[in-house]
C-alpha positions in Angstrom: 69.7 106.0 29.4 68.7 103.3 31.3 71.3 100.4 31.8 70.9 96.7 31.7 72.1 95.0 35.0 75.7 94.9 35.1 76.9 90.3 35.7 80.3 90.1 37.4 82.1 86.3 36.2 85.3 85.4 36.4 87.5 86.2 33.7 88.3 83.5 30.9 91.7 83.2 29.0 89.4 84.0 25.9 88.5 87.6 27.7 92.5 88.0 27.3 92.2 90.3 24.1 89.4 92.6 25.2 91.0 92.9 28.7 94.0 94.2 27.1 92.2 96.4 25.0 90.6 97.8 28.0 93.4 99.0 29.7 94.8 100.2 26.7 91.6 102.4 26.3 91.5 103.5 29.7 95.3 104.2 30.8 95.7 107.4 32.7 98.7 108.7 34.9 96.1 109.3 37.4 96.0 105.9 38.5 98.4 103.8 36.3 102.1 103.8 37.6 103.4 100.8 34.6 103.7 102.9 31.0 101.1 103.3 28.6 100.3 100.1 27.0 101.4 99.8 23.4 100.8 97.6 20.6 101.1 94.4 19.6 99.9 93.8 23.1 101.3 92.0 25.5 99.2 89.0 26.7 96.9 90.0 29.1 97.2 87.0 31.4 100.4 85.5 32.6 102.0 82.8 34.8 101.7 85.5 37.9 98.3 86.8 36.7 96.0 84.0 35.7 92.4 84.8 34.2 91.1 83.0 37.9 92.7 86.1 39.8 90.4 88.8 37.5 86.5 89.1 38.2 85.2 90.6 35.0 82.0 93.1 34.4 80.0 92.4 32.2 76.6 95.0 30.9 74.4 93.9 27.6 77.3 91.5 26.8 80.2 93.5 26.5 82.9 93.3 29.2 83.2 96.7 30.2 85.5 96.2 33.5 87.7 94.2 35.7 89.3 93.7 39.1 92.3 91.9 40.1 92.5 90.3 43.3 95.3 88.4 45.2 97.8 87.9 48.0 99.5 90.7 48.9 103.0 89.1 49.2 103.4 85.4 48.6 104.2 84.7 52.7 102.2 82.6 54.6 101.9 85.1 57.4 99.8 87.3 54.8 97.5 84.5 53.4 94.2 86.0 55.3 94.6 89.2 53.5 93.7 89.9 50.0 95.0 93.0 47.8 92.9 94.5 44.8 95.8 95.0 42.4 94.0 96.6 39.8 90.5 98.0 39.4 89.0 99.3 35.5 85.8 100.5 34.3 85.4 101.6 30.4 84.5 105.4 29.8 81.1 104.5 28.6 79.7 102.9 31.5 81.6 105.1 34.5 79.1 106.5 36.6 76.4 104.0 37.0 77.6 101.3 39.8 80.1 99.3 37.6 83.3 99.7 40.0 81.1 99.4 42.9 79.8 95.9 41.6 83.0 95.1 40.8 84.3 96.1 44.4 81.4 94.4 46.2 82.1 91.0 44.2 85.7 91.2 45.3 84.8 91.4 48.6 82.5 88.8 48.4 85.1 86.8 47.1 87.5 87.4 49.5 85.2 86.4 51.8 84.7 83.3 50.9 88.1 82.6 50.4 88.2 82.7 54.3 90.0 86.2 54.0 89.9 88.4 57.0 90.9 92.2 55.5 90.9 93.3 52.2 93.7 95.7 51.2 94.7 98.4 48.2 96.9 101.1 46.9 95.6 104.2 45.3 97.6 107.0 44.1 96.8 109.9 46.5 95.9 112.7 43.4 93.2 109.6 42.0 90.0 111.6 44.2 87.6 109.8 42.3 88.7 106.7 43.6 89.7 106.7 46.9 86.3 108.4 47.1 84.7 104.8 46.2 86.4 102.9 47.5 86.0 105.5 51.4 82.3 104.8 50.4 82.6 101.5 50.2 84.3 101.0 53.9 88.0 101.5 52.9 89.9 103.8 55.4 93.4 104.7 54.6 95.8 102.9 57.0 99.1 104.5 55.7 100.7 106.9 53.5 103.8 106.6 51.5 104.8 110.4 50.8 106.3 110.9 47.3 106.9 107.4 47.0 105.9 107.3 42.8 107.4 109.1 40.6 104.7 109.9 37.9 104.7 111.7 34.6 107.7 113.5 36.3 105.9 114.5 39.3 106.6 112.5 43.2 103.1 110.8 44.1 101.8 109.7 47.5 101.0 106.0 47.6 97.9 105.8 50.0 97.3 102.4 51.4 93.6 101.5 52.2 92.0 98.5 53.8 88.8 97.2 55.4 88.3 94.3 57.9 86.0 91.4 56.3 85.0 90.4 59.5 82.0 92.2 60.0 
C-alpha cells in the first residue's frame, strides 16, 4: 500500500480532541509511565502544554501522530537544550517513516530555535524506539537503573541526546 506523503504542522487547539484520542488508542506500558487514559478525557492541551509545544503528523488528512518538544527544566542555564517529551505514531501508519518525520521536524525546530542539543528519555525495555531514535543520531548519555516502577516491574530510565551543532 503506497502512502501519501506524510505534512508535519504545528498542532492547533482544535487538534485537542483527536490528540487525546490518539494517546488513548495508542497507550502501552512499554513507553507510557502516566496511567491509561480514561474517559471523559482530559483536555489534551494545558497551561504547561500548549498546542505551540506539539508538532503534529499529518497523512491523507488525518493526524496520525505527534511530538512534544520543550525545555528540559524551566532554568536559564538549560535554555539551549530542548527535550522531546513525548513521541506517538497511530498503529495504522507505524512502519513507514512517520516517527522519523516527526523526529526530523523536531530537530529542525530545535534548531532554529537557536538550540544546541536535543535531549529524551526512553524506557530501556521500549527497543523499538531507542532503535530510532540510535538511527537517528541519539546516543544514550545516561542510565537511571530501576528508576520507574511499571506495571509492577522497576524500569531503567535511559537518557539520550544529540548535539545540533553539526
Amino acid at each position: 500500500m503506497i502512502v501519501p506523503e506524510t505534512q508535519i504542522r504545528t498542532a492547533e487547539a482544535g487538534d485537542d480532541t483527536v490528540l487525546a484520542e490518539l494517546d488513548r488508542a495508542t497507550w502501552s506500558p512499554l513507553h507510557a509511565v502516566l496511567p491509561a487514559p480514561t474517559e471523559p478525557y482530559e483536555p489534551f492541551f494545558d497551561t504547561r502544554h500548549p498546542p505551540e509545544d506539539y508538532l503534529v503528523a499529518v497523512v491523507g488528512g488525518e493526524v496520525v501522530g505527534y511530538v512534544r518538544l520543550g525545555l528540559p527544566t524551566p532554568l536559564a542555564a538549560t535554555a539551549h537544550v530542548r527535550q522531546i517529551q513525548g513521541l506517538v505514531v497511530a498503529e495504522s501508519v507505524r512502519g513507514r517513516g512517520v516517527a522519523r518525520a516527526l523526529l526530523r521536524a523536531a530537530t529542525d525546530r530545535a534548531r532554529a530555535e537557536g538550540a544546541r542539543r536535543i535531549t529524551l528519555r526512553v524506557l530501556a525495555h521500549n527497543a523499538p524506539a531507542r532503535a530510532l531514535y540510535a538511527s537517528e543520531g541519539f546516543v544514550i548519555e545516561g542510565v537511571l537503573p530501576g528508576e520507574l516502577l511499571i506495571a509492577g516491574e522497576y524500569v531503567d530510565d535511559v537518557l539520550m541526546g544529540k548535539s545540533l551543532l553539526d
